[in-house]
N, C-alpha and C positions, 0 to 999 in steps of 0.2 A: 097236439101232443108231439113233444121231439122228443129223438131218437139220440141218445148220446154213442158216438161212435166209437168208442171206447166199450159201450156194451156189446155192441155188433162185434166188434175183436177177441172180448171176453168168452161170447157164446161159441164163436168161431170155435179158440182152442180149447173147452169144452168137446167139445162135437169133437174133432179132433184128436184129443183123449180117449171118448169112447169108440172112436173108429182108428185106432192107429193104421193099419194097413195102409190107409191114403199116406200117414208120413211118410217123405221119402229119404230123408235128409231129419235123426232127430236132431241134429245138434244145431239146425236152426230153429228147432219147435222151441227148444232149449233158451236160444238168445232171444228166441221173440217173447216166452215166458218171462225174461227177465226185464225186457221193455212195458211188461204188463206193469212189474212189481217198480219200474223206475218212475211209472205213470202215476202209479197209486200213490208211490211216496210221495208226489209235489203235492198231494189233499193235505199234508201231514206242513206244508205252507202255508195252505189259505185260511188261517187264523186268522191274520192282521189285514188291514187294506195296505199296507208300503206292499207285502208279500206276494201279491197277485201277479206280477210281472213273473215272477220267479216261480208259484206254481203252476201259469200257463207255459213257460216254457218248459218244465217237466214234463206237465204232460203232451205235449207238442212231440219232444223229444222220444218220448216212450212209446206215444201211437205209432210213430214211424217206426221205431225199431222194431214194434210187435207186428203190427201191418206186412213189413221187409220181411221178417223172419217167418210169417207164417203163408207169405208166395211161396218163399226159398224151400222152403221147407215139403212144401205138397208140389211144385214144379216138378213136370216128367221128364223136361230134358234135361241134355247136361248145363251145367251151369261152366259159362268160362271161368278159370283160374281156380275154382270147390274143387270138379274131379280131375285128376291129372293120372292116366291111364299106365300101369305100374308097368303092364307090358312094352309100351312103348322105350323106358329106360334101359330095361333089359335086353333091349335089339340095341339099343346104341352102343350099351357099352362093347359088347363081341365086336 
């Protein structure tokens, strides 16, 4: 029996949803939801056999982004160049 990893991503932001408190950052739960729906749409390829190239790099392309966004997203530390600390501007300028 294998394990489509794409499922394992799916259930993740499930889990996720009902535990929001772990997100820390939605607006990457945000992009990596939307690497879900970029995944999903290369199935809406694999009609034809020419199409196969083009829906495994769909969904190639999607598992990364949902994969990336749902680290970004539950990481406790800072992220370089995400938070940029609003205090710090405000001493520069004076």
């Amino acid at each position: 029996m294998q394990i489509e990893p794409m499922a394992v991503i799916v259930i993740f932001y499930l889990y996720l949803l009902a535990r929001w408190q772990y997100v820390k950052r939605p607006f990457f739960y945000l992009i990596g939801a939307a690497g879900i729906l970029f995944a999903m749409a290369g199935d809406f390829f694999g009609l034809g056999q020419a199409t196969i190239k083009v829906r495994m790099i769909f969904q190639i392309i999607g598992q990364l982004v949902a994969f990336v966004g749902v680290v970004a997203a539950c990481f406790g530390a800072k992220l370089p160049g995400v938070e940029v600390p609003l205090e710090g501007y405000k001493q520069q300028e004076q």
